[in-house]
KEDRENTOR-266090 format. One record per residue: chain; x, y, z of N, C-alpha, C in turn. Coordinates in nm, 3 decimals. Atoms other than C-alpha are relative to their C-alpha. Example, Ala and Ser with C-alpha at 12.3 -4.5 7.8 and 13.67 -1.06 7.14 Angstrom:
REM KEDRENTOR-266090
   c    n_east   n_north      n_up   ca_east   ca_north     ca_up    c_east   c_north      c_up
   A     0.089    -0.119     0.000     1.230     -0.450     0.780     0.090     0.120     0.000
   A    -0.082    -0.119    -0.006     1.367     -0.106     0.714    -0.077     0.109     0.073
END
This chain:
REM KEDRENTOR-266090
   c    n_east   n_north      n_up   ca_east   ca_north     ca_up    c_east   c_north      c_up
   A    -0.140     0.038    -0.012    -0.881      0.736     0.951     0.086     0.113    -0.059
   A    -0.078    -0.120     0.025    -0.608      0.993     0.920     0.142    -0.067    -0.083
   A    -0.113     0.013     0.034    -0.329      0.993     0.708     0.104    -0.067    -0.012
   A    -0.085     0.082    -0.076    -0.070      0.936     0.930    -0.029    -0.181     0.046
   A     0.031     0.123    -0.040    -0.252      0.636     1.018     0.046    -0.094    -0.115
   A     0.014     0.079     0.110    -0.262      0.491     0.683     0.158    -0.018    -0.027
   A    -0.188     0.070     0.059     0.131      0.518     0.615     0.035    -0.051     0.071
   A    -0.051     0.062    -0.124     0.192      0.388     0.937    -0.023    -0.151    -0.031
   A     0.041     0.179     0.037     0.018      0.079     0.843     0.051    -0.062    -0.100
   A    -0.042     0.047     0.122     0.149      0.072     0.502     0.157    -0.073     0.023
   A    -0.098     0.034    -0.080     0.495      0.099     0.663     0.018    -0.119     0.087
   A     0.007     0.151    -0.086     0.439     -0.193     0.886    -0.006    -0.057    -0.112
   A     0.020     0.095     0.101     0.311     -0.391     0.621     0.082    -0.023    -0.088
   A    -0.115     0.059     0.108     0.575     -0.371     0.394     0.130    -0.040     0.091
   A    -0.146     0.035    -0.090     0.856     -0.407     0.663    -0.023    -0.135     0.006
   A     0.033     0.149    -0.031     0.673     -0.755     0.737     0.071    -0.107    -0.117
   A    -0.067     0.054     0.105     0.848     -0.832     0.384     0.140     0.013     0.004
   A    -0.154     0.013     0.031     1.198     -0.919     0.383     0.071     0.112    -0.092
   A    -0.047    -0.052     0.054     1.254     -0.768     0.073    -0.051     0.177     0.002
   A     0.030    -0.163    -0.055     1.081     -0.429     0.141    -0.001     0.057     0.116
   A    -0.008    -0.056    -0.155     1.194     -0.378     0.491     0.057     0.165    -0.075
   A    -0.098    -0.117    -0.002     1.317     -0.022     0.524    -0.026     0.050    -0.121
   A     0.022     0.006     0.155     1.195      0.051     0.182    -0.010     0.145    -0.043
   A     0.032    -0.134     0.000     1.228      0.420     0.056    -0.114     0.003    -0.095
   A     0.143     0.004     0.093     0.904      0.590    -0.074     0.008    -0.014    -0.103
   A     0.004     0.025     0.161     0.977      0.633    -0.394     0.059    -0.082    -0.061
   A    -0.043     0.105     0.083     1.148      0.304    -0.496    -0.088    -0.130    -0.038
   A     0.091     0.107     0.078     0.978      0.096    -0.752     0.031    -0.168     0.062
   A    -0.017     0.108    -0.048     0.876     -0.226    -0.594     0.067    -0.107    -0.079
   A    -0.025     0.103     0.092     0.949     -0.447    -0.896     0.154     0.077    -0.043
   A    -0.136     0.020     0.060     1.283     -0.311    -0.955     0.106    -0.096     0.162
   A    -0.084     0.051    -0.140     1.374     -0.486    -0.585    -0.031    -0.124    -0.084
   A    -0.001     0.130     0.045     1.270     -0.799    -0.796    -0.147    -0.068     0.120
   A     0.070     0.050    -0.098     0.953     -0.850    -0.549    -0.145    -0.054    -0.152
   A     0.130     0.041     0.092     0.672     -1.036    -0.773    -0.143     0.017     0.020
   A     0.123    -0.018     0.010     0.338     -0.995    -0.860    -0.093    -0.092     0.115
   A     0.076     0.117    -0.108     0.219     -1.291    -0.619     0.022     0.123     0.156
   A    -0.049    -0.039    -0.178     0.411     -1.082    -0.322    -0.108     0.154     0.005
   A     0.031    -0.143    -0.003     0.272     -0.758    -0.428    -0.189    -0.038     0.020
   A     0.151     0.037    -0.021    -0.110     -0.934    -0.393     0.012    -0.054     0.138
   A    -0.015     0.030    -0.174    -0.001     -1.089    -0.058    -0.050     0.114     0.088
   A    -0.054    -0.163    -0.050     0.091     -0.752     0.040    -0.148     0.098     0.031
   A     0.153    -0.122     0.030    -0.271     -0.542    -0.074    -0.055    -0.093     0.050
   A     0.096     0.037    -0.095    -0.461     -0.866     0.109    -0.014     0.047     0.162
   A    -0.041    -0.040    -0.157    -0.260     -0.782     0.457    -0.073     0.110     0.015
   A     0.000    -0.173    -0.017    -0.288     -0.388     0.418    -0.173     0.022    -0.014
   A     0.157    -0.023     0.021    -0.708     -0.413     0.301    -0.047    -0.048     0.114
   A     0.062     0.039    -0.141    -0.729     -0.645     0.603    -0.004     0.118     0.145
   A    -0.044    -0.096    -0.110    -0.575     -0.359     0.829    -0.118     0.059    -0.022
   A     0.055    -0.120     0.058    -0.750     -0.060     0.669    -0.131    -0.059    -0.023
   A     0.150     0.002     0.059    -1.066     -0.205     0.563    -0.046     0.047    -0.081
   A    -0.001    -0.079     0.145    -1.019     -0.038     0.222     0.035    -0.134    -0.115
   A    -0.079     0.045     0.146    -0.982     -0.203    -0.150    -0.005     0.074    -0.094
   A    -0.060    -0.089     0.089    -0.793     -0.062    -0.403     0.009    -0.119    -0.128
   A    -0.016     0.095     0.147    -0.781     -0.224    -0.783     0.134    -0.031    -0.005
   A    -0.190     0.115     0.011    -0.439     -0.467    -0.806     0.035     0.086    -0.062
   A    -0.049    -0.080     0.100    -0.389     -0.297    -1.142     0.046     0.173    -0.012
   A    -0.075    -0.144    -0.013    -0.362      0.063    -0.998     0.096    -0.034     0.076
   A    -0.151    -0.023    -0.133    -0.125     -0.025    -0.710     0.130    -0.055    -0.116
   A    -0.157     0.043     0.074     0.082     -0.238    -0.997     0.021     0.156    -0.049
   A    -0.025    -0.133     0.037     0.060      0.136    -1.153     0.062     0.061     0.010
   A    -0.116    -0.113    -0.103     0.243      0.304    -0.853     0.057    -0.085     0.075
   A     0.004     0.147    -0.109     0.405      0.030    -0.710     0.137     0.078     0.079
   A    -0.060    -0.054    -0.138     0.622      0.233    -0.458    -0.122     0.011     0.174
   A     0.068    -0.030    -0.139     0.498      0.306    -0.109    -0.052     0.104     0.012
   A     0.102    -0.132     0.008     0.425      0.674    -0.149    -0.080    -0.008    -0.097
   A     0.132     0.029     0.162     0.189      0.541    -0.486    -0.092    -0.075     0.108
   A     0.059     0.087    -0.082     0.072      0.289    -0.220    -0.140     0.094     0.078
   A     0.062    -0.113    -0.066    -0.038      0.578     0.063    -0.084     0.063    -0.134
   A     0.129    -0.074     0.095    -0.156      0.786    -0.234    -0.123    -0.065    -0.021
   A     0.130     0.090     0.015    -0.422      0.533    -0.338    -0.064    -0.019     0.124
   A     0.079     0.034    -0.161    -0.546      0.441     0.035    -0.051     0.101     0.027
   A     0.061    -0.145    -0.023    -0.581      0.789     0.103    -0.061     0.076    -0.047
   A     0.137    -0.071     0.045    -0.807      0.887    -0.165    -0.099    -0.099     0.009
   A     0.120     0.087    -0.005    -1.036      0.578    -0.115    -0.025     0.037     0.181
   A     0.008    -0.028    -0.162    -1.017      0.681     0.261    -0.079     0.135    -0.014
   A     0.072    -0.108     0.000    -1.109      1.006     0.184    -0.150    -0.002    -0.076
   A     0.084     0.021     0.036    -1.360      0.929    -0.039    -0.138    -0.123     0.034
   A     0.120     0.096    -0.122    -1.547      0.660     0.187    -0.032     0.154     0.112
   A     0.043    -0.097    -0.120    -1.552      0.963     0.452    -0.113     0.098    -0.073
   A     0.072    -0.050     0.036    -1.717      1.156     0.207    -0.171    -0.021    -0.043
   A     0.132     0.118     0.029    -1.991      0.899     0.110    -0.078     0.002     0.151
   A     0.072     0.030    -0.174    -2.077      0.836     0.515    -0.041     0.161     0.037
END
């Protein structure tokens, strides 16, 4: 899976949220007031897409969208490397 793919999806996935439609990369999810329940909603959808999991506790870490991509894309890369 490439890249592009992965923000693309991420992008969808957060638009599907009201409050993170349109969402710029670098704005902290929890300062939109989006909660911890939404932000686990959110990483079930996106693992379902991708077929990747990432630890809750790092994405709370980077909880923007480009922190988001970052994380997917080294477990992406690093499954490619494993196979």
């Amino acid at each position: 899976m490439k890249t592009n793919e992965i923000k693309n999806t991420l992008v969808s996935a957060f638009n599907q949220k009201e409050m993170l439609k349109n969402i710029e990369g670098d704005t902290d999810i929890f300062d939109l007031n989006v909660s911890s329940l939404t932000v686990v909603d959110l990483q079930i959808r996106i693992e379902e897409m991708l077929k990747l999991e990432a630890p809750t506790a790092e994405l709370m870490r980077q909880p923007t969208l480009n922190g988001w991509i970052s994380i997917y894309t080294k477990l992406n890369e690093e499954l490619q490397l494993v196979s």
